[in-house]
KOLVO-321799 format. One line per field, with one value per atom (N, C-alpha, C): x, y, z; residue in three letters. Coordinates in steps of 0.02 Angstrom, whole numbers, padded with zeros to 5 digits. Each point is the difference from the previous one (the first is absolute). Layout:
xx	[X,...]
yy	[Y,...]
zz	[Z,...]
roti	[ala,...]
This chain:
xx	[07025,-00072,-00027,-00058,-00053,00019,-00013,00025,00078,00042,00070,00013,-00042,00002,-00028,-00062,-00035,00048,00039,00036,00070,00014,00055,-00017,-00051,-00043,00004,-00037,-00015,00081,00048,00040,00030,-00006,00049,-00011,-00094,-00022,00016,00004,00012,00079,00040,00051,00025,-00052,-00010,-00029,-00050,-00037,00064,00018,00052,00041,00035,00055,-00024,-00060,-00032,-00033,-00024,-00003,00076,00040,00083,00023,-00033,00022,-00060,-00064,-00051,00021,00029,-00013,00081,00043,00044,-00024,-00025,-00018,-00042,-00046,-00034,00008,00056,00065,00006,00042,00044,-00038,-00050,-00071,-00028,-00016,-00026,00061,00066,00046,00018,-00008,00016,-00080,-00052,-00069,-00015,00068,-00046,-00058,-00004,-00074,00006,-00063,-00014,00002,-00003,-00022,00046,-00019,00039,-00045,-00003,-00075,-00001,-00037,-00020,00040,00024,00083,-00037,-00003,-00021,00042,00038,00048,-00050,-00002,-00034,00027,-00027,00028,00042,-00073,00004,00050,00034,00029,00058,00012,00015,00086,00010,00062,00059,-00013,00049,00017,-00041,00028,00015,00006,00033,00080,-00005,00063,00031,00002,00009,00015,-00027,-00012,-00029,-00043,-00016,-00095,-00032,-00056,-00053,-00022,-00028,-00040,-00050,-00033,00002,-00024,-00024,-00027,-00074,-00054,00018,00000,-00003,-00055,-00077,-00020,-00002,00004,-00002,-00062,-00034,-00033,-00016,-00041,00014,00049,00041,00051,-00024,00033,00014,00057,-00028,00051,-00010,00034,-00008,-00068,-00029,-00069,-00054,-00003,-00048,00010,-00034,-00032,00021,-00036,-00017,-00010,00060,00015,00027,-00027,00007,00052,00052,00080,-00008,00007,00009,00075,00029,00065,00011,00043,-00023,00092,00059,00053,00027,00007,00025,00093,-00035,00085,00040,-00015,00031,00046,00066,00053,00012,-00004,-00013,00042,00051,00047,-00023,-00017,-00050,00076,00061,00048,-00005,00008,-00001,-00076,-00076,-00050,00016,00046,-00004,00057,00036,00053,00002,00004,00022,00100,-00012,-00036,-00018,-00076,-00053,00003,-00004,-00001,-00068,-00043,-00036,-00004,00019,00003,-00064,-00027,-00054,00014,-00007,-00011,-00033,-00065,-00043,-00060,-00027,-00042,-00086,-00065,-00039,-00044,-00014,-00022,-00095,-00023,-00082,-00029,00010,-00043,-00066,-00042,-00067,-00036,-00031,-00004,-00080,-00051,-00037,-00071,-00059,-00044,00000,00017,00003,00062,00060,00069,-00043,-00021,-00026,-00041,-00058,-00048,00033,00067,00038,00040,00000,00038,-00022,-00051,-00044,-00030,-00020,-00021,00059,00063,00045,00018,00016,00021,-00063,-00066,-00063,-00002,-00002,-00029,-00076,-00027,-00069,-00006,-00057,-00011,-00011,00046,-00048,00003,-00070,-00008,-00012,-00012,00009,00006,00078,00020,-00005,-00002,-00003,00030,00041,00039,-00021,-00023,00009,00016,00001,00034,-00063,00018,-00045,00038,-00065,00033,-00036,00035,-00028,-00075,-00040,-00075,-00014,00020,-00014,-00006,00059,00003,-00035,00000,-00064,-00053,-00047,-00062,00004,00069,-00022,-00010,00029,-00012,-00062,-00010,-00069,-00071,00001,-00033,-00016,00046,-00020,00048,-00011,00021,00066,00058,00059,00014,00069,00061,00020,-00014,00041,00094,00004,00062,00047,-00063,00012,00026,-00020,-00028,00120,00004,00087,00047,-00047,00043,00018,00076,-00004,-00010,-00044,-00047,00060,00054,00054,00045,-00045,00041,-00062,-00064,-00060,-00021,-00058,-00020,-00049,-00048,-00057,-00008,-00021,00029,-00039,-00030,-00028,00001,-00055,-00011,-00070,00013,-00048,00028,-00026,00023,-00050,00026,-00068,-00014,-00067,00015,-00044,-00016,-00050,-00040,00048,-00046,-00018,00009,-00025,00063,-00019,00076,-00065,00043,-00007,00054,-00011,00016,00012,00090,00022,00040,-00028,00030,00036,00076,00033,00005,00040,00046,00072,00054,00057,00040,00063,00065,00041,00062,00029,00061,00059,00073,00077,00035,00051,00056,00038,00067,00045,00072,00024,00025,-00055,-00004,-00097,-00011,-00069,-00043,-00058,-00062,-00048,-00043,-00035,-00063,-00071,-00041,-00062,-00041,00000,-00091,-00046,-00064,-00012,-00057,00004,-00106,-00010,-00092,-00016,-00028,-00021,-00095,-00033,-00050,-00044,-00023,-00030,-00054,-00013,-00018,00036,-00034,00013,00043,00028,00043,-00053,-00065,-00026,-00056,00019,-00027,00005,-00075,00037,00074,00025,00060,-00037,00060,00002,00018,-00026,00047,00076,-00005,00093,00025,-00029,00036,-00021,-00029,00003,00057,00002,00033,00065,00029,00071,00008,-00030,-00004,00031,-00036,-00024,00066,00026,00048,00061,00015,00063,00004,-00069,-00010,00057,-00019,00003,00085,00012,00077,00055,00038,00069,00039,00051,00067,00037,00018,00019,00068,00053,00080,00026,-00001,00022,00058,00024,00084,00044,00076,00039,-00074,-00016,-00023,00053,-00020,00063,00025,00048,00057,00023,00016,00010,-00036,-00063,-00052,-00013,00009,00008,-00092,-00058,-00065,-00026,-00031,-00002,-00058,-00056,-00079,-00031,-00062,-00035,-00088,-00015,-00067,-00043,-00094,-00039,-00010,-00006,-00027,-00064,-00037,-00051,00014,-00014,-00001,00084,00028,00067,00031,00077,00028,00051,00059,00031,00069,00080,00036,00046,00027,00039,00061,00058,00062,00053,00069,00036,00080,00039,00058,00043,00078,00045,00035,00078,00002,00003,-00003,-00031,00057,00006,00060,-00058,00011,-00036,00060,-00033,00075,00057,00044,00058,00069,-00052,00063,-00026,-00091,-00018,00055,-00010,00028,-00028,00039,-00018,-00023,-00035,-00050,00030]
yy	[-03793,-00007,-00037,00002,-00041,-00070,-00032,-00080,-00013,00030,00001,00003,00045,00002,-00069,-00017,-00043,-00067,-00011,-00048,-00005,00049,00020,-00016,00032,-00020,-00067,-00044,-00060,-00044,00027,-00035,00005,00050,00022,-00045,-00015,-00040,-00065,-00022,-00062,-00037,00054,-00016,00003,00033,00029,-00067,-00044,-00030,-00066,-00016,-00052,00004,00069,-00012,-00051,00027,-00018,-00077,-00016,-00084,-00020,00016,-00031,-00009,00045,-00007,-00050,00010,-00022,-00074,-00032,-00063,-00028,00025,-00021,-00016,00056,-00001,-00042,-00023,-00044,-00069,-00003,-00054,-00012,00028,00002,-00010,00042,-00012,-00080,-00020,-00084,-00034,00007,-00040,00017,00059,00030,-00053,-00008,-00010,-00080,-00019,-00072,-00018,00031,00017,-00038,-00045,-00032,00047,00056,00059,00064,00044,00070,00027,00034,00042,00063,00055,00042,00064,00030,00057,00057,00080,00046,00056,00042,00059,00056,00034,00068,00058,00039,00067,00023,00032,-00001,00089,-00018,-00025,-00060,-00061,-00059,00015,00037,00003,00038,00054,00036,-00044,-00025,-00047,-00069,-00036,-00048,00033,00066,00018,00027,-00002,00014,-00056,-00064,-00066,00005,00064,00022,-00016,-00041,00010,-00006,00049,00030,-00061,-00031,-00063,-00043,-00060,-00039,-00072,00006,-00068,-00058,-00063,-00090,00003,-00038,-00039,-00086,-00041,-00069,-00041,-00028,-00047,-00067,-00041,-00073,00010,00033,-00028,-00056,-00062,-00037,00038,00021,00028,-00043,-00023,-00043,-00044,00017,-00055,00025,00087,00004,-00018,-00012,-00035,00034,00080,00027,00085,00028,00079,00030,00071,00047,00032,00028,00018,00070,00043,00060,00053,00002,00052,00039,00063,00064,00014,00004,-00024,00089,00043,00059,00021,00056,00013,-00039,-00020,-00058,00038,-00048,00012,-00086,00033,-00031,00013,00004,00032,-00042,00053,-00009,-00054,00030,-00066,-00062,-00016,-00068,-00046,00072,-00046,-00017,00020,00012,-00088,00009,-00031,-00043,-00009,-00020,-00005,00006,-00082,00061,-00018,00024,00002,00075,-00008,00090,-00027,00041,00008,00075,00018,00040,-00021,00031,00026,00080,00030,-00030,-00019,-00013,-00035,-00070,-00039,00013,00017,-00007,-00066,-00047,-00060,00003,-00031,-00005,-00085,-00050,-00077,00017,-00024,00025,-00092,00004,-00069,-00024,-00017,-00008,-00044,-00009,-00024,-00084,-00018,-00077,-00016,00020,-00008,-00013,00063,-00005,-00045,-00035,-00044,-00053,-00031,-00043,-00016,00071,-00006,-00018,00039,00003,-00075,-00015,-00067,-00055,00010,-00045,-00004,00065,00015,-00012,00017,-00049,-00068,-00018,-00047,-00006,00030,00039,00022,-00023,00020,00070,00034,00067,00024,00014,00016,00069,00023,00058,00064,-00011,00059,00068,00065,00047,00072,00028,00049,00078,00029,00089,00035,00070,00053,00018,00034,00040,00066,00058,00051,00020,00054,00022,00009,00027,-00004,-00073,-00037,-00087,-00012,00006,-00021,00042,00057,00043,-00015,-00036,-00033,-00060,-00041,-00067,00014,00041,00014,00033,00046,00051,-00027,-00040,-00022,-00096,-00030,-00062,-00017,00034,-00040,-00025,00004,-00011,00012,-00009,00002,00089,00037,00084,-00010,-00037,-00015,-00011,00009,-00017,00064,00057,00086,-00003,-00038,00008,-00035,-00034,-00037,00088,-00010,00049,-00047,00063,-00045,-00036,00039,-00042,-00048,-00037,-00049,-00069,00026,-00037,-00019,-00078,-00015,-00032,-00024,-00020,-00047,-00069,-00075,-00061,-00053,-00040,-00055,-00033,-00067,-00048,-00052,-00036,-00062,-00030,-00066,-00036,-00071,-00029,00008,00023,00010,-00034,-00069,-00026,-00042,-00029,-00012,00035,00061,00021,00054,00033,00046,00056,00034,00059,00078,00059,00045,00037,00000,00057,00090,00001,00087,00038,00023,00006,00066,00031,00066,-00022,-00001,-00018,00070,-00024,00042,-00038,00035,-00020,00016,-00022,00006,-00044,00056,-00031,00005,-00065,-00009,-00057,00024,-00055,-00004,00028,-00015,-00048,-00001,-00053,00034,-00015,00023,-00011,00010,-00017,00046,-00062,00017,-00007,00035,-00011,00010,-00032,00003,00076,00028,00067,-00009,-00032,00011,-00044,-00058,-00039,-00021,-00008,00000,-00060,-00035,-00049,00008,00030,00028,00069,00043,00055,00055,00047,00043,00015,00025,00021,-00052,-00050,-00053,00002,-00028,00001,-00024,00040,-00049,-00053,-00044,-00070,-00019,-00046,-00021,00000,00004,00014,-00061,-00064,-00078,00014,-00008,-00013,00045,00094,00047,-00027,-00039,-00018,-00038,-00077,-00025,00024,00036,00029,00054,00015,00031,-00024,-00066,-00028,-00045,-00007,-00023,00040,00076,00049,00020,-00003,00032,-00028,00045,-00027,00034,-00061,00038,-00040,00062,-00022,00039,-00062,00020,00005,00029,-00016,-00010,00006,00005,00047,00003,00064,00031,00057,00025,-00004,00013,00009,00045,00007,00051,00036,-00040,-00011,00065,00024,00048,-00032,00043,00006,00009,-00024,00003,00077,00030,00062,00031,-00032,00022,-00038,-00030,-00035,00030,-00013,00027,-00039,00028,-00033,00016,-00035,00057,-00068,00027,-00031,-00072,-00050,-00070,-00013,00022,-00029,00032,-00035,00061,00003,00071,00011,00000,-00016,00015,00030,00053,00063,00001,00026,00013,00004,00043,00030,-00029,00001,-00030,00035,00006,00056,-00046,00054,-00022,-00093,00004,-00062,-00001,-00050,-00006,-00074,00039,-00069,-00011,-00063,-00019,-00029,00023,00006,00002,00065,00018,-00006,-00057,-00037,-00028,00001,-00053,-00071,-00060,-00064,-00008,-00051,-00020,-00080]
zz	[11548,-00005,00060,-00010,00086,-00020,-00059,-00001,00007,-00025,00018,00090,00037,00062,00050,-00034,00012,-00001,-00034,-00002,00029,00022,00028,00061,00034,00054,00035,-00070,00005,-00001,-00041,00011,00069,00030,00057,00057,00013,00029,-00008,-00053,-00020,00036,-00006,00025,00072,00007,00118,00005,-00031,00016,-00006,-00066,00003,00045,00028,00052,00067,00007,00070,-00018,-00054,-00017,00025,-00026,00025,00048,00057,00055,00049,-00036,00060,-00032,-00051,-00013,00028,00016,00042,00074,00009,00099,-00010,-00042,00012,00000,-00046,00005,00045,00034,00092,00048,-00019,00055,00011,-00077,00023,00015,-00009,00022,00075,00017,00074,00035,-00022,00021,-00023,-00005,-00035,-00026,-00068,-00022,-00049,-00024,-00070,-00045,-00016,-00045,00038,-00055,00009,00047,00028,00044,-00036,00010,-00045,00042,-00061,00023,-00042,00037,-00019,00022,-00034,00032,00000,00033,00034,-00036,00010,00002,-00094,-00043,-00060,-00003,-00051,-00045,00020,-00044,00022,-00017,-00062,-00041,00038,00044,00038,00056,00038,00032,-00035,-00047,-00012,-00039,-00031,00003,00073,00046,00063,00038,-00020,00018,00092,00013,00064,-00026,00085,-00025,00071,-00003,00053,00032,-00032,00026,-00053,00019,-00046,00033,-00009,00027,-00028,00045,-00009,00041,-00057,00013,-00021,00059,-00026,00054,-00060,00055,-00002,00054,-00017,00043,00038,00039,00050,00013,00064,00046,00073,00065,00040,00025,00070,-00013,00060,-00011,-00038,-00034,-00046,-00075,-00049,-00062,-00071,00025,-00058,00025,00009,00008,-00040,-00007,-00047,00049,-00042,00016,-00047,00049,-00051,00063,-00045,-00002,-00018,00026,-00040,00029,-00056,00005,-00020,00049,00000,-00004,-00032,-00012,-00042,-00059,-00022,-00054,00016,-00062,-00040,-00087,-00027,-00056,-00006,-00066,-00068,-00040,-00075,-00030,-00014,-00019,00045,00037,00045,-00030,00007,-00026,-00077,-00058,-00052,-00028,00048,-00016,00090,00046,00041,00023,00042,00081,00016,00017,00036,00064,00018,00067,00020,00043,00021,00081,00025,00063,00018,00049,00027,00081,00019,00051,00047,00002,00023,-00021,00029,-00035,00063,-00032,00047,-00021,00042,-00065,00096,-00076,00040,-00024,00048,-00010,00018,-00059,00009,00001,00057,00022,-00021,-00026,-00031,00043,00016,00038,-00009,-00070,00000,00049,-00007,00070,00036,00043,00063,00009,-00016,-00018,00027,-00057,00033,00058,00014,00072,00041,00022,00037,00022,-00079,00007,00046,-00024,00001,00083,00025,00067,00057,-00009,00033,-00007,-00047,-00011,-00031,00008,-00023,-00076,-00027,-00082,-00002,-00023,-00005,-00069,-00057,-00039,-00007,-00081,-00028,00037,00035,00033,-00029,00036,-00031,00046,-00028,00039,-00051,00060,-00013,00024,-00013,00080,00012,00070,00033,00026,-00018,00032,00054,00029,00072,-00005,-00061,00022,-00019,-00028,00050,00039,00035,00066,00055,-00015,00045,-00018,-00040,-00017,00026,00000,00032,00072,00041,00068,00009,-00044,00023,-00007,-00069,-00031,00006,00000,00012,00063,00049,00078,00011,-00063,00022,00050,00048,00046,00000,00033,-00028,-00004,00031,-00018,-00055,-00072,-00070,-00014,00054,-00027,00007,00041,00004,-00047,-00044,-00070,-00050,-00029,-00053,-00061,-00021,-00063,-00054,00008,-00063,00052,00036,00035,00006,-00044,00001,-00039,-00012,-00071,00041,-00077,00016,-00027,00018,-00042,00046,-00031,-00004,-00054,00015,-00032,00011,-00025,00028,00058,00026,00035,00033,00036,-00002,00084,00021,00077,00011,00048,00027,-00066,-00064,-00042,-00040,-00002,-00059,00002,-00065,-00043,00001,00034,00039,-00033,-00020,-00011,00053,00008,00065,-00049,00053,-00015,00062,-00023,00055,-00017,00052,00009,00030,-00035,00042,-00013,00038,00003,-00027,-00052,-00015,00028,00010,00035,-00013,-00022,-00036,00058,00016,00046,-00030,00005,-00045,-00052,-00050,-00064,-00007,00069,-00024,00022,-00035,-00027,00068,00050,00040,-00006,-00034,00008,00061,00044,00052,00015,00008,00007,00058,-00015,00030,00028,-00055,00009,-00052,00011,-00029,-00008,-00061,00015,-00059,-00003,-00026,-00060,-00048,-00052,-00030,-00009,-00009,00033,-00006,00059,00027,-00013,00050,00042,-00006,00047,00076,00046,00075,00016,00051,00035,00014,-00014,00041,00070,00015,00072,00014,00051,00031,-00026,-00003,-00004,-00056,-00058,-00063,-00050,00023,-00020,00000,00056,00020,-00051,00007,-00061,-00079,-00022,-00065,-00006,00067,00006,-00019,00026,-00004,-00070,-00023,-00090,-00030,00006,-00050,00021,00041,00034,-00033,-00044,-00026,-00001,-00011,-00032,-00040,-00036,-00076,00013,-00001,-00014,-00071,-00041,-00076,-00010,00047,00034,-00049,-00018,-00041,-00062,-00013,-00052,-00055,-00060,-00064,00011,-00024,-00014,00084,00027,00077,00042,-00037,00049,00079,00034,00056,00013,00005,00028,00057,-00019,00041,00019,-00055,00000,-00020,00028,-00007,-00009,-00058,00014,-00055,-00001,-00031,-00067,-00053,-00056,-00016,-00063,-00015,-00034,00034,-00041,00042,00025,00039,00045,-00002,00059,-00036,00047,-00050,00069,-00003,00028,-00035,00008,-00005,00015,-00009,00020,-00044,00044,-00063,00013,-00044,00021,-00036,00021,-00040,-00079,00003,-00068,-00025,-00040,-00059,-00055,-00023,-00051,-00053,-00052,-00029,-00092,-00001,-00065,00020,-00042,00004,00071,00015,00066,00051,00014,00046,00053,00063,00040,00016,-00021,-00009,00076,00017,00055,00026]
roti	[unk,unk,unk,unk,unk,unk,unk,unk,unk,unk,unk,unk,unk,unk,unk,unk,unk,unk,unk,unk,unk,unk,unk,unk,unk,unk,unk,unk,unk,unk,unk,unk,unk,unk,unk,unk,unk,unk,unk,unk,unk,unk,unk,unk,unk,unk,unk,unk,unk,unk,unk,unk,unk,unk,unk,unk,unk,unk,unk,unk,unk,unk,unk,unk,unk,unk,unk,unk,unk,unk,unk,unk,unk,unk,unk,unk,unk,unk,unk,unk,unk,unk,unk,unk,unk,unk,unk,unk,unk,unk,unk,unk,unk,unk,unk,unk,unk,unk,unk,unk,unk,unk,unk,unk,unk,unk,unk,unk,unk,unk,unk,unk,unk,unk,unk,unk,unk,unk,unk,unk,unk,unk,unk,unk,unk,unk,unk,unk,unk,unk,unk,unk,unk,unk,unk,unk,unk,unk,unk,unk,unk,unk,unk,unk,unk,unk,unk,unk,unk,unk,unk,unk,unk,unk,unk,unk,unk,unk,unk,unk,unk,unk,unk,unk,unk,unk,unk,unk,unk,unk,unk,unk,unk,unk,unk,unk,unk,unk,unk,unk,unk,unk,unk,unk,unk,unk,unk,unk,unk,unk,unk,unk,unk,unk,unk,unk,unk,unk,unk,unk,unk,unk,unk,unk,unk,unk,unk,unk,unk,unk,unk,unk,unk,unk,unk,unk,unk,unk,unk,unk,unk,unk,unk,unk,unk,unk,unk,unk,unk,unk,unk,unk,unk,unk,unk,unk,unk,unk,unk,unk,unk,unk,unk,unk,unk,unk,unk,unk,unk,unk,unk,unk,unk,unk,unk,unk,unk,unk,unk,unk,unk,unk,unk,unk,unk,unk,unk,unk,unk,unk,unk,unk,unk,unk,unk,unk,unk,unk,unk,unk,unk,unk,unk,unk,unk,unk,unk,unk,unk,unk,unk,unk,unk,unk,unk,unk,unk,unk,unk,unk,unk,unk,unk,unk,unk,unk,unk,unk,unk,unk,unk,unk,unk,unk,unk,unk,unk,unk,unk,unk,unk,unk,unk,unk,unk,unk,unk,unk,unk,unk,unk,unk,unk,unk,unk,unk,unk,unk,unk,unk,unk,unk,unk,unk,unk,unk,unk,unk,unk,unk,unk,unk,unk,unk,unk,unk,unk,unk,unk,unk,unk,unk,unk,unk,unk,unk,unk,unk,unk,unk,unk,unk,unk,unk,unk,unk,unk,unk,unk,unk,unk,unk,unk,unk,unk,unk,unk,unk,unk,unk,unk,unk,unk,unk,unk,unk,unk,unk,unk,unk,unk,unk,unk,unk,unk,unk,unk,unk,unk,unk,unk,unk,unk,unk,unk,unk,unk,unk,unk,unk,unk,unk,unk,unk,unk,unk,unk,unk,unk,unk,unk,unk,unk,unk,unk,unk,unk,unk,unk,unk,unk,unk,unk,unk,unk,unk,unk,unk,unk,unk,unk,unk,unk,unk,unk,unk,unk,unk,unk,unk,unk,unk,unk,unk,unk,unk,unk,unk,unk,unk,unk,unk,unk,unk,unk,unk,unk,unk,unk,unk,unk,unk,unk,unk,unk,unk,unk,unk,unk,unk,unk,unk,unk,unk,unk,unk,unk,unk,unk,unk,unk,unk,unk,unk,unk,unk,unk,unk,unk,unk,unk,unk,unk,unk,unk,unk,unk,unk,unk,unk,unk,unk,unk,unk,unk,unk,unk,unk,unk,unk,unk,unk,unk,unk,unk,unk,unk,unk,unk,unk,unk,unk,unk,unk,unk,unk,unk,unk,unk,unk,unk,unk,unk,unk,unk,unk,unk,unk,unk,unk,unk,unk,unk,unk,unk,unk,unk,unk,unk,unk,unk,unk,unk,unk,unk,unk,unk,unk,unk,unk,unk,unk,unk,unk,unk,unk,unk,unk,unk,unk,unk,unk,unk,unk,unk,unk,unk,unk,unk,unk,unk,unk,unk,unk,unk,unk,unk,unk,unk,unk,unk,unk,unk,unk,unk,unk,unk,unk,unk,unk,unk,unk,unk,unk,unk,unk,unk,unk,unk,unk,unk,unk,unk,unk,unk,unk,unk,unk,unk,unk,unk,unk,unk,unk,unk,unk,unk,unk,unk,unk,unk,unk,unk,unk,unk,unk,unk,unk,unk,unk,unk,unk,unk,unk,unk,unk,unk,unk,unk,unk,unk,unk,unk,unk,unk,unk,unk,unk,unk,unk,unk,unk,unk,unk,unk,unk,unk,unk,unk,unk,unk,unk,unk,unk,unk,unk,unk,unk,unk,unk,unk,unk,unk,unk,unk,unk,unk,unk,unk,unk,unk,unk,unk,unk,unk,unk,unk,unk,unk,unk,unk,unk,unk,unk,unk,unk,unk,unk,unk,unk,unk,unk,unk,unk,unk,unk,unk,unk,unk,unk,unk,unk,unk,unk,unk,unk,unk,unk,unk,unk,unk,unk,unk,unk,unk,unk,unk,unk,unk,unk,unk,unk,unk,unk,unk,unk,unk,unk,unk,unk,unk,unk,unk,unk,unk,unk,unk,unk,unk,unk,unk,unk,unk,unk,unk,unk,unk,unk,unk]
């Protein structure tokens, strides 16, 4: 009958769904202990139906987000991982010693406008309040040149190497609203943000003077080393998103648990 099916249904799910509770609440185990985390971070396996691959103990992806991380000298970053290829044998999660192998880890530190605020502040010396970071795309930056008198030299930024970010600070006595255009540039592993067009209210405010721009220039200019990322990601892209920044990069296989290598 349709309710006999209906429940068959429902049970079948029920049990795709439990396999994959079993496994995301292990990795999420390993994960805050691999991440020195106060808490579990939040573990999601991909790719529905959950039950063939936990009998397979094979699993195509599966996302770590954790946040609140402390890295190096930032505070409070969002850590998201996306832990591919993962073998996960359903006995080992059922019963242990736990051991989870991952192909390939891509992990993303998403660095947040209060960080920067502090940095900024810290490495000037200079107060600088309610920072604020966005992207810009190429018809930006062809409006800031066409349209409000920028540098054409902006027209040679690629737009996913650019953001748009300010604050307030105090210039001459009074707290003053700057609005920049920088470049961003990753070497190292570190973050270098870099003044491009700076302007004293609004983006579309007159340029400023050559001596004040420099100024306002070397306020805003950083770099941010976060030094090793988790899960020993190697740093590879750097770019803007709305309200922060984000650094990128991928690192090979991963052993977490059990058949971890001690440090």
């Amino acid at each position: 009958s349709v309710a006999a099916l209906i429940v068959l249904v429902a049970a079948a799910i029920g049990i795709d769904y439990g396999a994959a509770a079993i496994t995301e609440s292990v990795v999420a185990r390993e994960m805050r202990t691999q991440l020195a985390l106060a808490d579990d971070p939040s573990v999601r396996i991909n790719n529905f139906p959950f039950l063939t691959q936990a009998i397979s103990g094979k699993y195509r992806s599966i996302d770590v987000v954790a946040d609140h991380m402390a890295i190096g000298p930032l505070r409070d970053v969002q850590v998201r991982s996306q832990l591919r290829d993962v073998a996960a044998p359903l006995s080992q999660m059922l019963e242990g010693p736990r051991t989870v192998t991952v192909r390939e880890v891509e992990g993303t530190a998403r660095i947040g406008a209060p960080d920067v605020e502090r940095l900024i502040t810290n490495s000037s010396g200079i107060a600088v309040d309610k920072v604020y970071i966005d992207r810009i795309d190429a018809d930006g930056l062809e409006r800031a040149v066409d349209e409000d008198g920028a540098d054409p030299a902006l027209l040679k930024l690629d737009p996913a190497n650019a953001v748009r970010l300010g604050g307030t600070v105090d210039v001459l006595g009074q707290e003053q609203q700057v609005a920049i255009i920088a470049e961003l540039q990753l070497a190292d592993g570190r973050a270098q943000i870099t003044p491009r067009d700076v302007r004293l209210g609004d983006s579309d405010a007159d340029p400023l003077p050559v001596a004040l721009q420099r100024t306002l220039s070397r306020i805003f200019t950083l770099t941010l080393d976060p030094g090793s990322l988790p899960l020993q990601v190697t740093p590879t892209t750097l770019r803007a998103t709305s309200g922060g920044l984000e650094i990128s990069g991928l690192t090979g296989r991963l052993v977490l648990g059990a058949g971890a290598p001690t440090s």
